[in-house]
Backbone as XML, in Angstrom:
<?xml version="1.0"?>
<chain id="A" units="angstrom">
  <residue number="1" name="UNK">
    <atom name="N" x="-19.963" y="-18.250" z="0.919"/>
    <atom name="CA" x="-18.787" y="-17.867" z="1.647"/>
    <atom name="C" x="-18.419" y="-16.439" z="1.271"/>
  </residue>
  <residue number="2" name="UNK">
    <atom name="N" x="-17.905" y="-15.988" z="2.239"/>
    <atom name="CA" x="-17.976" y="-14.580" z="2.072"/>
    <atom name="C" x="-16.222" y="-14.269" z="1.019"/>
  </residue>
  <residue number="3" name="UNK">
    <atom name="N" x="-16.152" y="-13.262" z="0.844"/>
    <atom name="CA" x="-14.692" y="-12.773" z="-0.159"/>
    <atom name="C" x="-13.412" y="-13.015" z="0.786"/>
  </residue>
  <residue number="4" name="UNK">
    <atom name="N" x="-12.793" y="-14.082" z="0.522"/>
    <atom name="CA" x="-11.823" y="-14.374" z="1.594"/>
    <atom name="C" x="-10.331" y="-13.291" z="1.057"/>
  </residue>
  <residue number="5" name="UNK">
    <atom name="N" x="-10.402" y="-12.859" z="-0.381"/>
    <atom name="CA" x="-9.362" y="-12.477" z="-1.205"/>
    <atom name="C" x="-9.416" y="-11.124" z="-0.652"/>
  </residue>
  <residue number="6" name="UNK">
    <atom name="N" x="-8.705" y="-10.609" z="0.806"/>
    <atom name="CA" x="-8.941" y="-9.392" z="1.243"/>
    <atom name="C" x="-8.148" y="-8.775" z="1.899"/>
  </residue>
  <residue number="7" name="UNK">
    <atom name="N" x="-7.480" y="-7.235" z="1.342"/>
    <atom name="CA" x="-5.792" y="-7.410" z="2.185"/>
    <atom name="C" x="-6.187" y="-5.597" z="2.670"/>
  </residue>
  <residue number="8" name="UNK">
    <atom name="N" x="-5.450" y="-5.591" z="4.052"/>
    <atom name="CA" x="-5.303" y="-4.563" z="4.501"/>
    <atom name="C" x="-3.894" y="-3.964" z="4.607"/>
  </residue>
  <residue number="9" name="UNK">
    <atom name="N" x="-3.298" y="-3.287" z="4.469"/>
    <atom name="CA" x="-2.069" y="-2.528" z="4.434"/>
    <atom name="C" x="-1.643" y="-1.180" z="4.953"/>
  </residue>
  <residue number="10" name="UNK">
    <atom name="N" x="-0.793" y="-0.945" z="5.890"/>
    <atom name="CA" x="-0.558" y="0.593" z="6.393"/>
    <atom name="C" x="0.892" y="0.410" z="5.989"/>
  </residue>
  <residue number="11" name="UNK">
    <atom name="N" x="1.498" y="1.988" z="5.744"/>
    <atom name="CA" x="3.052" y="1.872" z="5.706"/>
    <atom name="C" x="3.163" y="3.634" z="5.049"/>
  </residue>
  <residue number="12" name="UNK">
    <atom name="N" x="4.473" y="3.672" z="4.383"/>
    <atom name="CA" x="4.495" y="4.647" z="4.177"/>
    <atom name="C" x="5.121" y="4.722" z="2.636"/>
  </residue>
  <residue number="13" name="UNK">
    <atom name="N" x="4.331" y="5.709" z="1.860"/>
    <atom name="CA" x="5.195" y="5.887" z="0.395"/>
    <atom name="C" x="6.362" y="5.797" z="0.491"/>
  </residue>
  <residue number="14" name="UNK">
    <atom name="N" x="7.067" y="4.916" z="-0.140"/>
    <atom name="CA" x="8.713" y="4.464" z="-0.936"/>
    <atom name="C" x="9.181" y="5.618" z="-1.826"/>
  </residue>
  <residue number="15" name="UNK">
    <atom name="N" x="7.580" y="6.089" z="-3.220"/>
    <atom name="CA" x="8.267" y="7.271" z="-3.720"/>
    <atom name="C" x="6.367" y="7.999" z="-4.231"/>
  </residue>
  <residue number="16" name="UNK">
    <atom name="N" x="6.748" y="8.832" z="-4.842"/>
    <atom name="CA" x="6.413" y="9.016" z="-5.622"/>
    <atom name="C" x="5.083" y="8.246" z="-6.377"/>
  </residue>
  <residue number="17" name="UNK">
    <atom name="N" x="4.069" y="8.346" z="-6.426"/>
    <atom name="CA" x="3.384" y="7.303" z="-7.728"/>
    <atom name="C" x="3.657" y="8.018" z="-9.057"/>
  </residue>
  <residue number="18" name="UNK">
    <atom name="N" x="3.588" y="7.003" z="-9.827"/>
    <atom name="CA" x="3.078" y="7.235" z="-11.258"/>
    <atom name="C" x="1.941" y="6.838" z="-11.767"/>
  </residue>
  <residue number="19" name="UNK">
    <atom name="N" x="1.378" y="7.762" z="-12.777"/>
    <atom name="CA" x="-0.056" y="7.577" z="-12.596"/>
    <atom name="C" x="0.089" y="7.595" z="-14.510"/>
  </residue>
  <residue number="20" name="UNK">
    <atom name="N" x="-1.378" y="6.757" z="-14.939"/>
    <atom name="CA" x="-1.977" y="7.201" z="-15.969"/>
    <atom name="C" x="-2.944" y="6.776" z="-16.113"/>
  </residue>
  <residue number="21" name="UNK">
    <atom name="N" x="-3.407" y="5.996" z="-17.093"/>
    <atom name="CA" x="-4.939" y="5.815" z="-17.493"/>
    <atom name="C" x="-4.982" y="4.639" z="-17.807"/>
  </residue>
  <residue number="22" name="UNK">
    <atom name="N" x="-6.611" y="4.464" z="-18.319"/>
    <atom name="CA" x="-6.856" y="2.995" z="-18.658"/>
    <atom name="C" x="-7.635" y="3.296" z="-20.092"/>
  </residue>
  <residue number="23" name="UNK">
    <atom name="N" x="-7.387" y="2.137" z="-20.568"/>
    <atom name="CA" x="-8.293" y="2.346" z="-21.989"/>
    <atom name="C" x="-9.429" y="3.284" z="-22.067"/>
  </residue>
  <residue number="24" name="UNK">
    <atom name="N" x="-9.902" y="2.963" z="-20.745"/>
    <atom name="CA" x="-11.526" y="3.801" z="-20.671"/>
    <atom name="C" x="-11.055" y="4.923" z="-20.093"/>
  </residue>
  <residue number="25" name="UNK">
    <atom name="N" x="-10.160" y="5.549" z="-19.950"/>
    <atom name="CA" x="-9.689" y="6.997" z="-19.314"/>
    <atom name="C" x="-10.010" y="7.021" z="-17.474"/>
  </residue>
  <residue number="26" name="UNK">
    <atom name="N" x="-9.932" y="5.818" z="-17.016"/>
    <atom name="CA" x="-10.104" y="5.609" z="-15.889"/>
    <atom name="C" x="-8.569" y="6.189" z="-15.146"/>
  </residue>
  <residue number="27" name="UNK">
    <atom name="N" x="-8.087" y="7.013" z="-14.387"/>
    <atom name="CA" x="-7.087" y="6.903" z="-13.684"/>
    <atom name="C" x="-6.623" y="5.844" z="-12.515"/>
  </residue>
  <residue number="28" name="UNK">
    <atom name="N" x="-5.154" y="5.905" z="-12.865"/>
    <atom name="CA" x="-4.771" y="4.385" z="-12.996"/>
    <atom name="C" x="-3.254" y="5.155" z="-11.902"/>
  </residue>
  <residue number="29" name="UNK">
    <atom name="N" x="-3.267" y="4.690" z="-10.678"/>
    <atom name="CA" x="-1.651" y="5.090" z="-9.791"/>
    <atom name="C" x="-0.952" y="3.911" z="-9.625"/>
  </residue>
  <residue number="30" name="UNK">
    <atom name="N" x="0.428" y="3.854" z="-9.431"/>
    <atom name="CA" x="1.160" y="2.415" z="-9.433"/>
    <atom name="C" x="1.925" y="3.025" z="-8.050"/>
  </residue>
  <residue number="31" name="UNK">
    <atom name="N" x="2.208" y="2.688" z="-6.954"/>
    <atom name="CA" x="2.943" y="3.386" z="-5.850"/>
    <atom name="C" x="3.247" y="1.552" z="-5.193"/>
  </residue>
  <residue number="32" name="UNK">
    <atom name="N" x="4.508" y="2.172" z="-4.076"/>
    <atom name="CA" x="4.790" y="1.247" z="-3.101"/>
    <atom name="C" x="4.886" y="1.308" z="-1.931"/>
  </residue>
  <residue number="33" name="UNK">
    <atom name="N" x="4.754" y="0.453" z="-1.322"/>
    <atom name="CA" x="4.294" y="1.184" z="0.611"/>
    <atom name="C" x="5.225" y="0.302" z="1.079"/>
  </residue>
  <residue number="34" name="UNK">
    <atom name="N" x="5.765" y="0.724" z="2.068"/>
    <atom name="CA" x="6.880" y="0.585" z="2.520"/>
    <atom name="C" x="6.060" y="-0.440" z="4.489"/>
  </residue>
  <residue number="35" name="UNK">
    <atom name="N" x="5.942" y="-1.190" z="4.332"/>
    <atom name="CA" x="5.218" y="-2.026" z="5.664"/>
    <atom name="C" x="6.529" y="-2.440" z="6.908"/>
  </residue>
  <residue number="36" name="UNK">
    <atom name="N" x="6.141" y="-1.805" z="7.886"/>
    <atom name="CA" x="6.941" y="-2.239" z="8.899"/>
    <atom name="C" x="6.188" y="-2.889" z="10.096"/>
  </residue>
  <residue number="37" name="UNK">
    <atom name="N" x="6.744" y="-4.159" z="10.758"/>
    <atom name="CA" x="6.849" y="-5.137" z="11.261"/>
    <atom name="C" x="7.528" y="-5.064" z="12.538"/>
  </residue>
  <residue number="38" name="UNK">
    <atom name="N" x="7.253" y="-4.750" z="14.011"/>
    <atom name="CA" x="8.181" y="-4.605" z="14.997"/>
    <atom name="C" x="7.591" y="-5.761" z="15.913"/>
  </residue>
  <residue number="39" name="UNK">
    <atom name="N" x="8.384" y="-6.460" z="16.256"/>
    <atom name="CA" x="8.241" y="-7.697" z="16.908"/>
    <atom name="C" x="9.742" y="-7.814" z="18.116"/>
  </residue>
  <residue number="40" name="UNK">
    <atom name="N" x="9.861" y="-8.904" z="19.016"/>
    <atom name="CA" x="10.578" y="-8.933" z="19.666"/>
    <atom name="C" x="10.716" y="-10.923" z="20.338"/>
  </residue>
  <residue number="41" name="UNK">
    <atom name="N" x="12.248" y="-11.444" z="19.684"/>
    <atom name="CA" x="12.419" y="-12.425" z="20.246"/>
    <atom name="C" x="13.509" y="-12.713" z="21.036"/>
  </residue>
  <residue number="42" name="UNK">
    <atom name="N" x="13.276" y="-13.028" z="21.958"/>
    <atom name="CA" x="14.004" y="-13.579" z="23.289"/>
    <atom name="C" x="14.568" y="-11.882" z="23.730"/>
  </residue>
  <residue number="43" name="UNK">
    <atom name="N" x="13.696" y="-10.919" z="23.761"/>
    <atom name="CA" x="13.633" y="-10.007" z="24.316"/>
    <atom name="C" x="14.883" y="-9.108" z="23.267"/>
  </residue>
  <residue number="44" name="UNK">
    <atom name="N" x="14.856" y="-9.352" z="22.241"/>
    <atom name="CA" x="15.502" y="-8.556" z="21.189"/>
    <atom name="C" x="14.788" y="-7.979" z="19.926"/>
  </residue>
  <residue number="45" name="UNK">
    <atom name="N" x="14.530" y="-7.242" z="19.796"/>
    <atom name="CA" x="14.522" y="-6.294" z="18.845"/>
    <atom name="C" x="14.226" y="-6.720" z="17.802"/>
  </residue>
  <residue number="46" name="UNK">
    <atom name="N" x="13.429" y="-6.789" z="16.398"/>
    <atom name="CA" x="13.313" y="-7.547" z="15.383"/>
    <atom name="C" x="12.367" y="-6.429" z="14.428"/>
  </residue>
  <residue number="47" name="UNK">
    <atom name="N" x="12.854" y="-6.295" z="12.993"/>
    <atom name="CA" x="12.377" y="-5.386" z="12.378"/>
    <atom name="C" x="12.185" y="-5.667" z="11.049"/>
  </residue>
  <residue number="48" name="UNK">
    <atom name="N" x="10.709" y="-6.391" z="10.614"/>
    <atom name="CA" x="10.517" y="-6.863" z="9.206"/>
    <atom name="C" x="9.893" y="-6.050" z="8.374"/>
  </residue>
  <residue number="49" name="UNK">
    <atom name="N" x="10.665" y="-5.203" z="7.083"/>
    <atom name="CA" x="9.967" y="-4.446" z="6.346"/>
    <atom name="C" x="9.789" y="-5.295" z="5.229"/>
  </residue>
  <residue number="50" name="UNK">
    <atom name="N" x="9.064" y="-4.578" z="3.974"/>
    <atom name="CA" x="8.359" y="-5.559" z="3.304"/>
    <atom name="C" x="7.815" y="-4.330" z="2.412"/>
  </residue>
  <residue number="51" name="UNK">
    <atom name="N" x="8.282" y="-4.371" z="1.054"/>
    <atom name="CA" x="7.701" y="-3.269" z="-0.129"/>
    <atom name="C" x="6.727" y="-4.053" z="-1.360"/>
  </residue>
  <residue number="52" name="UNK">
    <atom name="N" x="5.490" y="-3.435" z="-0.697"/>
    <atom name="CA" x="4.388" y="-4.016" z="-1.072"/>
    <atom name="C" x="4.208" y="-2.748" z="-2.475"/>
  </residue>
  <residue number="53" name="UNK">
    <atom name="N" x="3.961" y="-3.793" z="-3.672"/>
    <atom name="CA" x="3.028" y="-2.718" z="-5.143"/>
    <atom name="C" x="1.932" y="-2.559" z="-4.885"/>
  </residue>
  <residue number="54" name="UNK">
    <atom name="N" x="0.967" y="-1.437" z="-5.128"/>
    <atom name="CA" x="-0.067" y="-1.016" z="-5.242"/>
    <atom name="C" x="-0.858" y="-0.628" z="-6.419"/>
  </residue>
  <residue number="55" name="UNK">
    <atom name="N" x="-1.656" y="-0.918" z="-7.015"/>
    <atom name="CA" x="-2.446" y="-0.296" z="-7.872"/>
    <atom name="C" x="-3.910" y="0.248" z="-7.618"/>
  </residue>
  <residue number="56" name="UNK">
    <atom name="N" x="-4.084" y="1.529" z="-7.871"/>
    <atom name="CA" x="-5.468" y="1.876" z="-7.135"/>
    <atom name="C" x="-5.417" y="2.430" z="-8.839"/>
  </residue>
  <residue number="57" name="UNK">
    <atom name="N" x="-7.307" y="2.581" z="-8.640"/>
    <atom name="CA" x="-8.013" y="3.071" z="-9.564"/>
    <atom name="C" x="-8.750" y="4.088" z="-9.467"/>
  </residue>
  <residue number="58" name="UNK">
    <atom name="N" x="-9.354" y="4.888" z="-10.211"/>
    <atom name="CA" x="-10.376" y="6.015" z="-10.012"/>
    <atom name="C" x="-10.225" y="7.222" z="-9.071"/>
  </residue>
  <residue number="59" name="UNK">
    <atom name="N" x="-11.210" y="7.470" z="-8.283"/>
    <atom name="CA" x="-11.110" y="8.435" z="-7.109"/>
    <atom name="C" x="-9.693" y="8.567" z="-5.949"/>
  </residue>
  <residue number="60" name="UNK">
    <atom name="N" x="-9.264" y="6.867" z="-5.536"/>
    <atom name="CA" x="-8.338" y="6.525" z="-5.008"/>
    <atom name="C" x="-6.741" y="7.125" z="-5.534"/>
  </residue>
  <residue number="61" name="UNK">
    <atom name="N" x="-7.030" y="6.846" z="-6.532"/>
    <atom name="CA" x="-5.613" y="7.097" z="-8.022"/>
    <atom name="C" x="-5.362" y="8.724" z="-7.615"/>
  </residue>
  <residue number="62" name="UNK">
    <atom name="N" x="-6.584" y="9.370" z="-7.966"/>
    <atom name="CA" x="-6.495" y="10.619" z="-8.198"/>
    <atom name="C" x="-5.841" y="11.010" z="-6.709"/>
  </residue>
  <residue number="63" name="UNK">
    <atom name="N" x="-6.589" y="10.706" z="-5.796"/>
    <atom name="CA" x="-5.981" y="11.427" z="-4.152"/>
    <atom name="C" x="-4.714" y="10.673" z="-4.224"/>
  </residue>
  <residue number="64" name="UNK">
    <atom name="N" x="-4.015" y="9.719" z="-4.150"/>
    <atom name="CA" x="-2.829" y="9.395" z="-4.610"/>
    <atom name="C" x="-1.483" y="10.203" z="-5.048"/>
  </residue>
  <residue number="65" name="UNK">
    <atom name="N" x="-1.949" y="10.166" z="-6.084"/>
    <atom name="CA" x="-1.234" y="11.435" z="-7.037"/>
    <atom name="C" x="-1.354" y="12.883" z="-6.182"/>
  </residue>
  <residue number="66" name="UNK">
    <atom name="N" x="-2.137" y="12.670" z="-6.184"/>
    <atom name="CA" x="-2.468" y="14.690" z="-5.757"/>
    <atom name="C" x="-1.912" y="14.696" z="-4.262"/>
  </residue>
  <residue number="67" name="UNK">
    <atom name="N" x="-1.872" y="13.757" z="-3.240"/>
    <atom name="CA" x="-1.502" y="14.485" z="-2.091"/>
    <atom name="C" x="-0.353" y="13.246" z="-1.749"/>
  </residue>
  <residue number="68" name="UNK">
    <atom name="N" x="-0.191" y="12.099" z="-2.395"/>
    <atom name="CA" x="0.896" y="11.144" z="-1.944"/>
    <atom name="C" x="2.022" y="11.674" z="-2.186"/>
  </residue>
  <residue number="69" name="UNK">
    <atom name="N" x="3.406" y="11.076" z="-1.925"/>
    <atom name="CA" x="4.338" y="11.226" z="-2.188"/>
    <atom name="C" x="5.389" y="10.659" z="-1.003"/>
  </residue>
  <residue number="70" name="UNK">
    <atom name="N" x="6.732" y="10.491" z="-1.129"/>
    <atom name="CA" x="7.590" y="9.637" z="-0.380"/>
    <atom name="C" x="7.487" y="10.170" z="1.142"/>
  </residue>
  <residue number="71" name="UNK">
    <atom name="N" x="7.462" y="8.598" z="2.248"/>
    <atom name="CA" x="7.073" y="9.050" z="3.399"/>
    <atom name="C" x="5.549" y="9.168" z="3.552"/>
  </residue>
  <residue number="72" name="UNK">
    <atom name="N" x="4.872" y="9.388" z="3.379"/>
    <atom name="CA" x="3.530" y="10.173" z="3.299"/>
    <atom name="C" x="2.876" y="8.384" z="3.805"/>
  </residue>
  <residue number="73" name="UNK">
    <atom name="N" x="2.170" y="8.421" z="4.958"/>
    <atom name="CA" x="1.441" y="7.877" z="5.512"/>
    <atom name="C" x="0.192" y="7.158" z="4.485"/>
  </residue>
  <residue number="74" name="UNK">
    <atom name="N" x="-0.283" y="5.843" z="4.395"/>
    <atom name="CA" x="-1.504" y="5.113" z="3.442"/>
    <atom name="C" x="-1.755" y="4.285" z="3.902"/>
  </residue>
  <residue number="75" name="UNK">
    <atom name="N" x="-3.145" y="4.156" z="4.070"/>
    <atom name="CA" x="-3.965" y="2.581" z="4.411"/>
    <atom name="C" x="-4.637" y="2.322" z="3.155"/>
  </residue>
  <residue number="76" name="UNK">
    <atom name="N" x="-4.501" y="0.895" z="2.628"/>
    <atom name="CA" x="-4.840" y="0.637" z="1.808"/>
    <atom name="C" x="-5.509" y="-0.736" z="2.080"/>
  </residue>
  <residue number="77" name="UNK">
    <atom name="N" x="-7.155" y="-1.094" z="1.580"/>
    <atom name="CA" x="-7.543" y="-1.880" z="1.569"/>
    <atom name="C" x="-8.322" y="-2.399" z="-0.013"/>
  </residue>
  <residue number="78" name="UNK">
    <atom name="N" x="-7.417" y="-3.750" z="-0.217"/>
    <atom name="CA" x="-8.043" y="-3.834" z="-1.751"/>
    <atom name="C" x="-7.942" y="-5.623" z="-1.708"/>
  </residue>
  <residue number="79" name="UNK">
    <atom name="N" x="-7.272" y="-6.231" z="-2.938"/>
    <atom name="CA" x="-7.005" y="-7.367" z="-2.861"/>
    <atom name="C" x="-5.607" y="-8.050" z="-3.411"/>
  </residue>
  <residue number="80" name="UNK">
    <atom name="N" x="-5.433" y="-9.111" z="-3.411"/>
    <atom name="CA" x="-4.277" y="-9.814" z="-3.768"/>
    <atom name="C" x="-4.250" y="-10.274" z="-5.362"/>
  </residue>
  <residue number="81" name="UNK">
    <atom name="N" x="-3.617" y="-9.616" z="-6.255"/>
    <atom name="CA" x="-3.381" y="-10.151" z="-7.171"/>
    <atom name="C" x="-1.922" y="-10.720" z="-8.448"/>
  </residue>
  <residue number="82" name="UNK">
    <atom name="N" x="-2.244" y="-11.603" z="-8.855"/>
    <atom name="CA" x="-0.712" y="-11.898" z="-9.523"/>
    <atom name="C" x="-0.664" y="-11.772" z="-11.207"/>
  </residue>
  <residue number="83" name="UNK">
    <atom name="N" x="0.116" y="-11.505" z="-11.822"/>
    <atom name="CA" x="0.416" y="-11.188" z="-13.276"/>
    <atom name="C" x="1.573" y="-12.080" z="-13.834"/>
  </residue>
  <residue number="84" name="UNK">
    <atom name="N" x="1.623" y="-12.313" z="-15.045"/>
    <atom name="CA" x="2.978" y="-12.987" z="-15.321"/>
    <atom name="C" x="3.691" y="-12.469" z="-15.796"/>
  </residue>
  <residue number="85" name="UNK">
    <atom name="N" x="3.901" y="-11.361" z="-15.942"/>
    <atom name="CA" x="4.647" y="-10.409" z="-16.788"/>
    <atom name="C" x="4.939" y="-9.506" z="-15.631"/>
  </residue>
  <residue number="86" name="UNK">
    <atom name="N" x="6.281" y="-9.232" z="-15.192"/>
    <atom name="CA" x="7.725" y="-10.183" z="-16.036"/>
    <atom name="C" x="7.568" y="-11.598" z="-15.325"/>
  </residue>
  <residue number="87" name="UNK">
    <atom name="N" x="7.664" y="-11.751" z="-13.993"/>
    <atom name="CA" x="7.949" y="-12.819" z="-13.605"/>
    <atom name="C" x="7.045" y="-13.484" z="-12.379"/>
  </residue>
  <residue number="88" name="UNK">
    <atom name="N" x="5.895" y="-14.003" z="-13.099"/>
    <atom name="CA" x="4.865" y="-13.921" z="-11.849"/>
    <atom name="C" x="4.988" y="-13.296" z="-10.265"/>
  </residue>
  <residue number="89" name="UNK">
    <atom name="N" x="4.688" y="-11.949" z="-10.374"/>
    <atom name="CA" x="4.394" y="-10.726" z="-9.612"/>
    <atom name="C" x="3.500" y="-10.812" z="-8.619"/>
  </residue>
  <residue number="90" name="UNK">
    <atom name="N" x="3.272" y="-10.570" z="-7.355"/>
    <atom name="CA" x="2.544" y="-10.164" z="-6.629"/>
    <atom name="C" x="1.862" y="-8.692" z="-5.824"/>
  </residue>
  <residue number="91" name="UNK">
    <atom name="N" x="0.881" y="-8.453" z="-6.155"/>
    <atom name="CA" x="0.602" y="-6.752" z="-5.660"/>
    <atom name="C" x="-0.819" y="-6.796" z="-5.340"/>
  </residue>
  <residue number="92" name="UNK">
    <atom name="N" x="-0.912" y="-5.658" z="-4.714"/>
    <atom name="CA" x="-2.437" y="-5.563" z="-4.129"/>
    <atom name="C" x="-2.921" y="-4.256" z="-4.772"/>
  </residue>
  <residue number="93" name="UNK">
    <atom name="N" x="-4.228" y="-4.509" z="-5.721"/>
    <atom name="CA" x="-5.256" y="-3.648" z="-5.854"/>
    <atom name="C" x="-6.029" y="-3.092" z="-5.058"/>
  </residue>
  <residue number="94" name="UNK">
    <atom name="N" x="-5.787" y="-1.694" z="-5.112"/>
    <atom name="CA" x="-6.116" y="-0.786" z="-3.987"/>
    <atom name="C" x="-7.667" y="-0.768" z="-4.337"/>
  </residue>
  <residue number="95" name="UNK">
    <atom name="N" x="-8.723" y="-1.139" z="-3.153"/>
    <atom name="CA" x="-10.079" y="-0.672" z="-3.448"/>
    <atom name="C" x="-10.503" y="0.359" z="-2.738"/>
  </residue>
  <residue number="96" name="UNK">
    <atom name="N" x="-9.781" y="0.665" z="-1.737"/>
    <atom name="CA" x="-9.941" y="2.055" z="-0.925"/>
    <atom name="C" x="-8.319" y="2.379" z="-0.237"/>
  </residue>
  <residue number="97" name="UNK">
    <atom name="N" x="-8.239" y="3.982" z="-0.832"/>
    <atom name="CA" x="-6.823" y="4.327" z="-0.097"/>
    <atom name="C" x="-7.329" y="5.533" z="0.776"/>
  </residue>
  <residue number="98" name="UNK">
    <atom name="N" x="-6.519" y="5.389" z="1.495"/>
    <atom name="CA" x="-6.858" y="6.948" z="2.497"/>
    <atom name="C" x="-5.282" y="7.227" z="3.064"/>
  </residue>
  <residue number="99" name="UNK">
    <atom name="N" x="-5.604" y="8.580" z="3.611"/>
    <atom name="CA" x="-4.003" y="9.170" z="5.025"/>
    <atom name="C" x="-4.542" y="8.921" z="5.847"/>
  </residue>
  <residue number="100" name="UNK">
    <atom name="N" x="-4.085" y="7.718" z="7.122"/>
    <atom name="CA" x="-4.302" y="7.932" z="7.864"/>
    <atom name="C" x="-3.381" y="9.430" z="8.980"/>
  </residue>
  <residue number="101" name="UNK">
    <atom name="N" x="-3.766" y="9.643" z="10.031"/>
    <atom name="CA" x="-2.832" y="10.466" z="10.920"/>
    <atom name="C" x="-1.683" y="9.138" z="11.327"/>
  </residue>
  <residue number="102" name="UNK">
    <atom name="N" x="-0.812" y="10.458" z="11.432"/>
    <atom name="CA" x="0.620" y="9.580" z="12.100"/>
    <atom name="C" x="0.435" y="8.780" z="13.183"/>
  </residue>
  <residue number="103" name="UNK">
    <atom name="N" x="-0.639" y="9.053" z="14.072"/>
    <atom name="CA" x="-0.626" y="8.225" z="15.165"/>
    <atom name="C" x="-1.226" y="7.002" z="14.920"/>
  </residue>
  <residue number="104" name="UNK">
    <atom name="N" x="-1.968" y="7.018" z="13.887"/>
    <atom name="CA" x="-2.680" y="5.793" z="13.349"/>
    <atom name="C" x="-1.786" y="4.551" z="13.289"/>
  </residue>
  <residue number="105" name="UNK">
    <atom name="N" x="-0.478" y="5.150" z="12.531"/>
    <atom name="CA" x="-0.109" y="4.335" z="11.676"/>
    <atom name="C" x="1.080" y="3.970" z="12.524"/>
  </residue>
  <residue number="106" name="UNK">
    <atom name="N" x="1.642" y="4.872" z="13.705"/>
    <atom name="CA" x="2.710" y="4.249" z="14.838"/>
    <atom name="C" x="2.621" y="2.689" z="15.248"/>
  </residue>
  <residue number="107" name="UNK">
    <atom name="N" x="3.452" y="2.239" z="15.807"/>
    <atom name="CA" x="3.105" y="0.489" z="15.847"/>
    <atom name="C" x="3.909" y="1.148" z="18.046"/>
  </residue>
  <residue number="108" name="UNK">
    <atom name="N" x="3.599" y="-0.147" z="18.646"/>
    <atom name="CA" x="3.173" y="0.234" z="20.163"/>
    <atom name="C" x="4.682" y="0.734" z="20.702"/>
  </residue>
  <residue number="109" name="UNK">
    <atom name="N" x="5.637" y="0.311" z="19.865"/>
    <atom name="CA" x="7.273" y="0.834" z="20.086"/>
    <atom name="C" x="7.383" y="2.517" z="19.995"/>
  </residue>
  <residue number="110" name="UNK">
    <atom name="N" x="6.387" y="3.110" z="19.509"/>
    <atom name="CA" x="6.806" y="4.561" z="19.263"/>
    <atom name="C" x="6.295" y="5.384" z="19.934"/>
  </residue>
  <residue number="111" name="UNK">
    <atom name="N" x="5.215" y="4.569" z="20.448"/>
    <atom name="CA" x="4.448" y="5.812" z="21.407"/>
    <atom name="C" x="4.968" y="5.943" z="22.666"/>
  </residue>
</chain>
């Protein structure tokens, strides 16, 4: 069976990342993407955002840091993972981040 543990994500930086390292001097970014949701029931308007954690590693981390920052457009495809510290957490490990263009990332209300 193929890797069912597989998450895709567009939205836009919340802030800022913070970045550092890993034991092995691997660079290490922590950021949050800000996911919006435009839907419509009984012909009204409906708007679900949703602030997803991120952790990317390596090459990803580094473009992160260097050109992210609040607002700033990200597709992120990595996986789902949980921690217990503090309080069993949910976030997605970034295995590939990129910018997409703004038009990418418009949902069919904006164009």
């Amino acid at each position: 069976m193929a890797d069912t543990n597989t998450v895709t994500i567009s939205g836009s930086m919340v802030q800022k990342a913070s970045g550092s390292e890993t034991q092995d001097s691997v660079p290490k970014a922590s950021f949050t993407v800000l996911s919006r949701r435009v839907y419509y029931v009984e012909g009204a308007e409906r708007i679900e955002e949703n602030e997803i954690e991120v952790l990317a590693y390596g090459h990803g981390a580094n473009a992160i840091l260097k050109y992210g920052g609040p607002g700033v457009a990200v597709l992120v495809t990595g996986y789902l993972s949980t921690y217990v510290r503090p309080i069993g957490r949910m976030h997605v490990v970034g295995v590939e981040v990129g910018f997409p263009s703004v038009s990418q990332c418009r949902g069919r209300d904006r164009e």
